[in-house]
N, C-alpha and C positions, 0 to 999 in steps of 0.2 A: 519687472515681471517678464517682460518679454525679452530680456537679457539672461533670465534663468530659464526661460525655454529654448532660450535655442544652443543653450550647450545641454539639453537633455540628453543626447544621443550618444554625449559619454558613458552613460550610467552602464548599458551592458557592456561597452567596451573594457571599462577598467579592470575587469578581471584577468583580461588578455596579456597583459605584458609579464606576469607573473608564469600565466600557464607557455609562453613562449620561453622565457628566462629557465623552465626547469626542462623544458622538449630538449630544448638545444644546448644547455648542461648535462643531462641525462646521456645524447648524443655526441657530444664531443669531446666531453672531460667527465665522465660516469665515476669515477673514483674519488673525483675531491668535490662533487655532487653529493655523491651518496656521503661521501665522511660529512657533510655540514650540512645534511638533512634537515635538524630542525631548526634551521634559519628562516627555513623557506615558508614557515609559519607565519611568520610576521608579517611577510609584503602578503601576502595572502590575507590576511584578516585586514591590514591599513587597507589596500587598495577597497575591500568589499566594504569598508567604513566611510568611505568617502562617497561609495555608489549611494550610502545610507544616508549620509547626512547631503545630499543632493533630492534623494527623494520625498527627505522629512520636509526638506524647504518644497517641495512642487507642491503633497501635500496641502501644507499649508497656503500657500497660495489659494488651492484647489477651496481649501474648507472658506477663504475668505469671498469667496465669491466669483474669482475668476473664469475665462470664459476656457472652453477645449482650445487645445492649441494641436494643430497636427502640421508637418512638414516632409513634404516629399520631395522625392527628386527619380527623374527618368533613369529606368538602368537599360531598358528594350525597347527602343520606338521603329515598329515596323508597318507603315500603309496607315492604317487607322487605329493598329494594335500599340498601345502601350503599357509598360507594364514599369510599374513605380514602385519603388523603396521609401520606406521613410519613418516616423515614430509617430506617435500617437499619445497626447498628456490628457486624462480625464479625469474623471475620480477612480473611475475602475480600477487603470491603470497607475494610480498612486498607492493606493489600496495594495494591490499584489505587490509594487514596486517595496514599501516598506515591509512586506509578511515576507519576500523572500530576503532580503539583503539582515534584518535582525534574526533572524531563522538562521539564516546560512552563516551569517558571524558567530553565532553559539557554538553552530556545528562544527566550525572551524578549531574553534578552540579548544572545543571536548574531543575531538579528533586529534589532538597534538598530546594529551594524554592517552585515550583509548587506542590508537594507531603506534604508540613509542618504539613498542615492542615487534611492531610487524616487518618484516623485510621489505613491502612496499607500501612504505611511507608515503616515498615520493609520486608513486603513481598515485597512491590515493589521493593526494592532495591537486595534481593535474588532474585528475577526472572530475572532481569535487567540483575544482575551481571552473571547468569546461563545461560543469554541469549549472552550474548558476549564472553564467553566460548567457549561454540557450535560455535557459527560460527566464532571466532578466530582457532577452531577446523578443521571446515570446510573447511577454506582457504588453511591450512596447511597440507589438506591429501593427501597422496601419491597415494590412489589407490582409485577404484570406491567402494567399499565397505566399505572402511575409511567414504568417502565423503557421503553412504550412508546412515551411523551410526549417522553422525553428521548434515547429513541432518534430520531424525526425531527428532533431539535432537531440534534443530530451531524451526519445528515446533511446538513440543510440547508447549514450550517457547511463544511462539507467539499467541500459543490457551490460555495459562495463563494470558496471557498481556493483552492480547482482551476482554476477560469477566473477567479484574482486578474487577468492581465491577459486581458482577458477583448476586449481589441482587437484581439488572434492568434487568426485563425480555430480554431487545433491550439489552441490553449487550450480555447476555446469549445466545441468538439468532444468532448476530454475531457471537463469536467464532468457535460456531459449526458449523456454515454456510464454517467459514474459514476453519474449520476443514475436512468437510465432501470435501470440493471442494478440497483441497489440498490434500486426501488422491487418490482421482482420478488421479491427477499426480503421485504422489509416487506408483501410485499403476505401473503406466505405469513405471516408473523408476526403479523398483527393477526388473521388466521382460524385461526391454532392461540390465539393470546389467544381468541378469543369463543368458539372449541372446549372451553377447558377450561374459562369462568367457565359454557359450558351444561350441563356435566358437575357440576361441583360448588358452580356459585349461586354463588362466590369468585373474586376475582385475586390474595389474598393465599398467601405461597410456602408458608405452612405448610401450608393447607387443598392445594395440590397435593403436597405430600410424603406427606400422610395419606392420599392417593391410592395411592402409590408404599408406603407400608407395612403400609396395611391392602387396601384395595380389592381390589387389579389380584392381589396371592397369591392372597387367597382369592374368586377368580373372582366380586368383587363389582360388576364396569364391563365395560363392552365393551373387552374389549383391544383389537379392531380400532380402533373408532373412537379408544382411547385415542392409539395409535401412528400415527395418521395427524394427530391434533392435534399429538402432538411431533415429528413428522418435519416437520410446516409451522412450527414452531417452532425446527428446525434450519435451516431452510431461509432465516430469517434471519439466521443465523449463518454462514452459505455465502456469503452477497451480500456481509454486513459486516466479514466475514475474510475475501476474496477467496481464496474454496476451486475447487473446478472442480465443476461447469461457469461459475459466473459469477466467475471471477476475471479477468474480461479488462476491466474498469475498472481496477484499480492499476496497470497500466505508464504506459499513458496518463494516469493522476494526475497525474505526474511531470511535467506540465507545469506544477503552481504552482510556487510558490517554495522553494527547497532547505530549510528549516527548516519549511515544510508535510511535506514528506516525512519530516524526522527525528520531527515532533510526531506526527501523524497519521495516516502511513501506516506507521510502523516501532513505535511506542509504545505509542498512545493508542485511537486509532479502530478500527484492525484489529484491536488485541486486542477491541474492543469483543463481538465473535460469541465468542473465547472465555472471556468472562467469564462471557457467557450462559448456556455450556454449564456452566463451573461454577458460578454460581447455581444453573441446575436441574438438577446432577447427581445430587442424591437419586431425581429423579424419569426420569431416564434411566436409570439403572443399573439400572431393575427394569423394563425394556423390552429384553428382550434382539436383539431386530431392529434399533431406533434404532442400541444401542451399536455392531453391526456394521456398520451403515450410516455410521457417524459415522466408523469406524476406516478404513473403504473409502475415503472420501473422502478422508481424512487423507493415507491413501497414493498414491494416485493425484495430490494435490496436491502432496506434497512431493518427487515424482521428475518431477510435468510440469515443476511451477518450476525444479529445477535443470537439464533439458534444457533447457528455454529460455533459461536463461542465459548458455548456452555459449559462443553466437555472437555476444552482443548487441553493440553496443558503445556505445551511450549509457551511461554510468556510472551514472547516476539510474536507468534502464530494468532494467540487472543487478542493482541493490542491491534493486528492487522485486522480480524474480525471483525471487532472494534469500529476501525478508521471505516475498513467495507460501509458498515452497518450509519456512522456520520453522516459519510458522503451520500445514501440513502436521502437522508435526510433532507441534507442541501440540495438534491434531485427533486424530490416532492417539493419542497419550497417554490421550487423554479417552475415545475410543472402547474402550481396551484394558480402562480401569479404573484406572491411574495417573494421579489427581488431583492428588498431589501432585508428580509430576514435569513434568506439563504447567506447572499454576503456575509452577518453578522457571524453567523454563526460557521461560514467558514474562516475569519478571524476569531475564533473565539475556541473553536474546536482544535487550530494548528499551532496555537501557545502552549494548549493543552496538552494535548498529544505527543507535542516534540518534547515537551517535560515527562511525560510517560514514556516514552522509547528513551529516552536519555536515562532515566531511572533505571529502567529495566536492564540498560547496558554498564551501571553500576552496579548492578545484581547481580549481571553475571559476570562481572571483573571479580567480584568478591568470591563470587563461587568456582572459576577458575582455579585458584591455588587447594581446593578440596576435590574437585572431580577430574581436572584436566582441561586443555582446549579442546574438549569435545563436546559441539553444542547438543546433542542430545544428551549427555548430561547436564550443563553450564545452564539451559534453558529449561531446565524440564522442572515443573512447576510442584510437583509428586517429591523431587530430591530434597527444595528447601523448606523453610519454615523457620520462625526464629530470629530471622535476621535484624529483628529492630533494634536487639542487642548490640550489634555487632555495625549496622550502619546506621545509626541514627539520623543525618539529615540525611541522607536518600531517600529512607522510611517514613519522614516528613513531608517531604519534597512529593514524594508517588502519591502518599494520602488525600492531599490537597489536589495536584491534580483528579485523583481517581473521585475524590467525591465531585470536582469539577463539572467530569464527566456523567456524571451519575444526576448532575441539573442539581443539584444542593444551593440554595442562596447563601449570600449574596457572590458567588463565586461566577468566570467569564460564561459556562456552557448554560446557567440557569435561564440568562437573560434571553440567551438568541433560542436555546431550545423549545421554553416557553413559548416563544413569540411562537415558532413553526407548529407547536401544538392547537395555538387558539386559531392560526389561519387553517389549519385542516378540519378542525370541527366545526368553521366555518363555511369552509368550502362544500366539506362529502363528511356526515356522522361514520362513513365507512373508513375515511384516511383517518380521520381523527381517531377509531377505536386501533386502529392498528399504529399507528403514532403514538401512542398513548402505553398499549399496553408492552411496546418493544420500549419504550422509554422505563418501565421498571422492569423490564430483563435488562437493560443496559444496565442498571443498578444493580441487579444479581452478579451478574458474571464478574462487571467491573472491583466489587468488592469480594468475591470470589477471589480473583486477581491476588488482591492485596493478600488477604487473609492467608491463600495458602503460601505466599511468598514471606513474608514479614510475623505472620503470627504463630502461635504455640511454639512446637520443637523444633530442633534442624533434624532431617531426616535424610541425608546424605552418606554416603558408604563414606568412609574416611581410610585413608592410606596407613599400612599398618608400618609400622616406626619402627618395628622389631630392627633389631640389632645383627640378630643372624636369623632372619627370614626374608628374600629378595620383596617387596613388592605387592603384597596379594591383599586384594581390599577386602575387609570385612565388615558388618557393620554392628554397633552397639546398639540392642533395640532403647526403646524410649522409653521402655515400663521398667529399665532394668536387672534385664534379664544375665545369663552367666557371660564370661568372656570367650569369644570364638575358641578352638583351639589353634595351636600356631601362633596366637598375638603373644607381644613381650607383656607381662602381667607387670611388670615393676613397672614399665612406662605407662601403661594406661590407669595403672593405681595411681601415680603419683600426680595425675591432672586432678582428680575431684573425687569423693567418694559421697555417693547419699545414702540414706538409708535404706530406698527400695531398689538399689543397686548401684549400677556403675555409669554415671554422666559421663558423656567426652569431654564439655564445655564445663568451666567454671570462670569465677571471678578471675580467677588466677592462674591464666594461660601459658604453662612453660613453651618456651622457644623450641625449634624443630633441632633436633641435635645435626651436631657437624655432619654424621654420615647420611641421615638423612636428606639434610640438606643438598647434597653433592648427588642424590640419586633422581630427586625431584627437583628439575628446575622450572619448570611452572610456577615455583611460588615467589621468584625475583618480579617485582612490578613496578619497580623506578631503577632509572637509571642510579648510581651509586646506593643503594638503599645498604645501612650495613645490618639491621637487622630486619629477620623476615617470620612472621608467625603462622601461625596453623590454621589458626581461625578466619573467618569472613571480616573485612575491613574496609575502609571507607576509599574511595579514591584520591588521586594529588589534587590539589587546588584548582589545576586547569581543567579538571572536569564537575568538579563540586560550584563551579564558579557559574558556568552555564545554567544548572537545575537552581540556582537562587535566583537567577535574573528571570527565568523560565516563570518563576513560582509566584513572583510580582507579578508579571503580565498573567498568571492566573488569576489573580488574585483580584485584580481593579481593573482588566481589560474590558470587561464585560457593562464598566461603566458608562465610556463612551456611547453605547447604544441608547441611554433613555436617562436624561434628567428630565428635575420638575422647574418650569418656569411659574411666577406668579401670575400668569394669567390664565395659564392651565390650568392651574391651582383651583382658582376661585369657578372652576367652570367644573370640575371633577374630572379634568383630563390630564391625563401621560402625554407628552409630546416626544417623540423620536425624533430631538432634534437632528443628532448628527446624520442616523438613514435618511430622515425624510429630507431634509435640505438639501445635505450635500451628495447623497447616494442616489443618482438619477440614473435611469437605465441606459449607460451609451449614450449616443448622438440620435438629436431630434424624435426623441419619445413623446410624445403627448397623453399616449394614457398612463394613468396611476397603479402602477404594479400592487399597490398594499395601502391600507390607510394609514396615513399619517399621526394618525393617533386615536388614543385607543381610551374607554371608560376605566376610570382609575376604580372601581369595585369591581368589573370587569379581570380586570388584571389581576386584582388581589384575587378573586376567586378561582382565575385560572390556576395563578400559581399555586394557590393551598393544592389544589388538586393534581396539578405535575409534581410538587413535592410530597406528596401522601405516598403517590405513586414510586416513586425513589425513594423514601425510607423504609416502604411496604419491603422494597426487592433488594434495602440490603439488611432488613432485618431478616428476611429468607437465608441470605447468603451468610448472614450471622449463627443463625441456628444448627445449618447444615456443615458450615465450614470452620466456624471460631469455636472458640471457649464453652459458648452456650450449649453445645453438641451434649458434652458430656454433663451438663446440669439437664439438661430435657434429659437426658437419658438417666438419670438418677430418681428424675421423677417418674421414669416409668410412663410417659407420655406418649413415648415413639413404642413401644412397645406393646401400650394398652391399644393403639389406634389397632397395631397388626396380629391382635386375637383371632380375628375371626380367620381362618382359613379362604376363602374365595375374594373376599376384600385385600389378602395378603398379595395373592398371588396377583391378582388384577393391579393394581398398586407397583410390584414389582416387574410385571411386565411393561405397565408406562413407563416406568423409570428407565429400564432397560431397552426400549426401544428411542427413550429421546436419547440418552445417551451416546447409543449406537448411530442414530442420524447424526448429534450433534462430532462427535469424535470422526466418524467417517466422511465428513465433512455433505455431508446432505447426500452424501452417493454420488453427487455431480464429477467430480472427477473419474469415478470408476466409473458414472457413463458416457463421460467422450473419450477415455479411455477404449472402452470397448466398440462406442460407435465410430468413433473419427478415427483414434491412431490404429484400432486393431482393424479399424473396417477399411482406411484406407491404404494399410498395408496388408489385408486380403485384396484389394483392388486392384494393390499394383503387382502383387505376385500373380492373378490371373490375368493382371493382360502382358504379365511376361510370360506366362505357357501359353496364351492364344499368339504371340509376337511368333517365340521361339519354336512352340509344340505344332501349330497351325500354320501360320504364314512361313516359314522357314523350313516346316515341315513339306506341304507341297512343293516349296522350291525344290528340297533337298531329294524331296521324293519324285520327284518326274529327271533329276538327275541319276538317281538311284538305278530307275528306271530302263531308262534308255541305257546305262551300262551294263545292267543283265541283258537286255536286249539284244544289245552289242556281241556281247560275251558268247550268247546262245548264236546267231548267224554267223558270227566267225567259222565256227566247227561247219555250217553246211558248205559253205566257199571254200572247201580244201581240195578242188581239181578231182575227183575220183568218181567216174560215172556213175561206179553201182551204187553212193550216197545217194546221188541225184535222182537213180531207179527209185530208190526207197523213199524217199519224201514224196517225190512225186507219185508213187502208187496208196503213199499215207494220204495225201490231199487230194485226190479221184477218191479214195474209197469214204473218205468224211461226207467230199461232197454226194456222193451217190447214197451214203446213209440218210442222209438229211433231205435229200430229194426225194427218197423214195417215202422215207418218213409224215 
């Protein structure tokens, strides 16, 4: 055991010789680099496989009973200051160690398909790999200045990933959008760091828990200053788990590339804030204002995200609202005092979710060869419809996750969601109503999601084939309606004919003709492919490969949180054995973050009622968005409700204002738009007219000044007495006006 501790400190390392092997390829032989590109796949996923199966064995050690192992070593020893490096094995940290390294191997691999096509391969795959690094780094740190080092290092990573193509202005925007928000956290985070190492001369976590169990009871610290050191401490937790108020960088994320969003933004990075909080939950839990402030936030983030969901229709945009609206969650968890159900269900949510962004970037590979590599078409949720035709296990693969997410038994999000519902109604009837009732909006939107992605028709403009017309998209309505003018009538007849008109799609999909072909290359998606179709299609192996392994750990992750022993049994208790045992909060906790277990009718009656709740809101999302739309509407249902005139309009104006919130994304960006960028670039344009108009102005004008001055006495000094009469009888006769006066 203590022979697998101490080569721990391999595990972030291995990523390294992979990302140096391609810097210094890229740098010095760029040409037979770039020709044998996807080689460089392989040491990439072996090396992160090895991190993996080193952390499944800590792990398990971990789960057998073993004790924290931590190891430092001096890197600054100055007077009485020192300042240590070193690694840290806990359960925490086995926990994150194995959610990033099986995460980031998926992503890998789905990346060597979704990426084949792009010109930077290679950099994608060094930022990737420099991005799992860092926060394999992260995970691993002993002290808060470790954790701070490796936390810019993420970020950095994640401003590169974000403007990958960083040639689209909307890319470019993003990042720095993420950039500048997240340094607002960080900024608050290195001054709760320097808060507490002035407090207690330490950065190491014990020396702040000693705080938290001796100090702060027996009124031995300033509680104030203590709570305002943790509260800037959370406050990077807020920026890196895009919580509200600065959660408005993750939509906008969504413009790297779709496997940036399963790693990074659903997984890896945005758990990064709440890993934070459980690292230093020892030392929050005995700050009773943080906790409520943490649980506030929680709440308020997991019911903005899923209003904003509602309307979105970018696919990538809703799944981020989504993640938002999770991480909520896991924040209230924290905040309530339930450590161990936050954890679960950050394991439970990031199998999930990496299976949804993964999905979703299957979606839009398929929808590429119809609309273009343009993601407001590619993404736009309004284009497709239909696709369960045409990808069938993706359409599997998305469902299972989406109902996951949606708290559906026996699937991973039901278990840990659950739990976080009964500890709020435990905690505050007020968390629990608002926990409660955004857990079946999450079921709306989410099945929303699917519905209008995968079900009824494709509603996409399709490229017109004609033979002598260049180019010009038109679209076939779905009621079939006549053929545009301009289209070739012999190729659009010859796909499919019904009887209330003209389908684009049939059983029997002719191939894109040669000239076609040669005008649209968008629709090549494997290397050698020798034929290429019209329609929406499934992706190569390497990316189909990931969303089945995804779909497992959907499927039976969520077990690990609660078997039944037979002594529980006979008592009518659930026992949590793997949280309660082995999920301990950090080093030297003594209180009990959650009970260990819970009344088994208890449980059954939670759950009827989270699940009532989630098939309530996707039977909603059924009616409004599937099939069933047009049988209510047959009955004359939706129609008879909006007889009355003043019920109509009332009715339609709700609709149209959540809408309008949900689609405008809460207003919140148009108001630091207008407060912060337009207000502090009115700030700085007026203290460049007081700089330039004012301060520069007097300089310039007392120079001005004195040169007229000049200018005018020169003419009296020209030698000519009767000038001299003349002024001198002008300045007697002033003065004698004014004397007499």
């Amino acid at each position: 055991m203590e022979h697998t501790y101490q080569y721990a400190w391999v595990i972030p390392l291995l990523p390294l010789p992979v990302i140096m092997s391609m810097g210094f390829g890229l740098f010095f032989i760029p040409t037979a680099t770039k020709n044998l590109r996807r080689i460089w796949a392989f040491p990439s996923v072996l090396f992160l496989s090895i991190a993996m199966v080193f952390s499944i064995q800590l792990s398990i050690q971990q789960i057998n009973g073993s004790s924290i192992y931590q190891y430092l070593w001096s890197w600054t020893v100055n007077n009485d200051f020192s300042l240590e490096f070193g690694y840290l094995i806990d359960p925490l940290t086995s926990i994150m160690l194995i959610l990033i390294t099986t995460v980031g191997i998926l992503v890998l691999i789905y990346s060597d398909g979704y990426m084949s096509h792009d010109e930077g391969y290679l950099r994608f795959f060094l930022y990737i790999s420099f991005f799992t690094t860092s926060m394999l780094g992260l995970v691993t740190s002993s002290n808060l200045i470790q954790i701070y080092f490796f936390w810019e290092l993420v970020g950095m990573c994640s401003y590169l990933l974000i403007g990958f193509w960083f040639t689209r202005p909307i890319a470019a925007s993003a990042c720095q959008k993420a950039f500048v928000t997240n340094r607002v956290g960080d900024f608050g985070l290195l001054l709760g760091i320097l808060g507490f190492f002035w407090i207690t001369g330490s950065l190491e976590f014990r020396d702040l828990f000693k705080i938290a169990n001796n100090w702060i009871p027996n009124n031995g610290i300033n509680s104030l200053l203590t709570t305002l050191c943790a509260f800037l401490l959370f406050l990077g937790a807020v920026a890196k788990s895009a919580q509200f108020p600065l959660h408005v960088w993750l939509p906008d994320a969504m413009e790297g590339p779709t496997p940036i969003s399963a790693l990074i933004h659903a997984a890896t990075m945005v758990a990064a804030g709440i890993f934070l909080l459980a690292r230093l939950f020892p030392l929050f839990i005995s700050l009773p204002l943080v906790m409520t402030l943490i649980s506030l936030v929680g709440t308020i983030t997991l019911f903005l995200g899923a209003t904003l969901a509602l309307a979105q229709r970018d696919i990538k945009r809703s799944l981020a609202y989504s993640t938002m609206s999770q991480l909520g969650y896991m924040m209230l968890a924290l905040g309530i005092g339930s450590y161990q159900a936050a954890l679960f269900h950050l394991i439970t949510h990031a199998y999930s979710k990496a299976l949804l962004f993964l999905g979703s970037g299957s979606v839009i590979h398929s929808m590429e060869p119809l609309v273009g590599y343009s993601p407001d078409k590619s993404q736009n949720m309004v284009l497709m419809g239909g696709l369960r035709k045409y990808i069938p296990i993706t359409r599997t693969t998305f469902l299972w996750g989406t109902l996951s997410l949606c708290g559906i038994p026996p699937l991973a999000c039901f278990w840990s969601k659950d739990e976080i519902l009964s500890n709020s109604w435990l905690y505050s009837p007020f968390f629990g109503i608002i926990a409660s009732f955004t857990a079946g909006l999450t079921a709306f939107y989410m099945f929303r999601i699917y519905l209008l992605t995968f079900d009824g028709y494709l509603r996409v403009h399709f490229q017109n084939y004609s033979t002598t017309k260049e180019g010009s998209l038109y679209s076939i309505s779905l009621w079939g309606k006549k053929i545009p003018k301009g289209v070739n009538r012999d190729f659009v007849l010859s796909t499919t004919k019904t009887k209330s008109g003209v389908s684009f799609f049939s059983q029997n999909i002719p191939k894109i003709p040669g000239n076609a072909r040669n005008r649209i290359g968008c629709f090549s998606t494997s290397f050698g492919a020798k034929n290429t179709f019209a329609y929406p299609h499934e992706p190569g192996n390497t990316m189909l490969f990931p969303l089945l392994i995804l779909l497992l750990f959907t499927l039976f992750i969520g077990f690990i949180g609660i078997s039944f022993d037979n002594g529980a049994m006979d008592n009518g208790i659930a026992e949590l054995t793997l949280l309660a045992k082995w999920l301990t909060p950090s080093i030297n906790l003594t209180q009990e973050s959650s009970n260990s277990s819970i009344n088994s009718y208890e449980f059954i009656t939670n759950a009827i009622s989270s699940v009532s709740l989630a098939i309530f809101g996707l039977l909603i999302a059924y009616i409004l968005y599937g099939s069933a739309y047009s049988f209510f509407q047959n009955l004359d249902l939706i129609n008879s409700f909006y007889k009355e005139s003043p019920k109509k309009y009332f009715f339609d104006q709700v609709k149209k204002k959540i809408y309008s919130w949900s689609y405008n994304r809460g207003y919140i960006d148009i108001f630091y738009t207008r407060v912060f960028t337009l207000g502090i670039r009115g700030l700085t344009e007026l203290t460049e007219f007081f700089d330039k108009g004012i301060i520069d102005g007097i300089t310039n004008g007392v120079g001005l000044v004195s040169f007229c001055i000049g200018e005018e006495i020169k003419y009296v000094g020209g030698g000519r007495i009767s000038s001299y009469l003349f002024f001198f009888l002008c300045y007697v006769s002033v003065f004698l006006f004014l004397f007499i006066s």
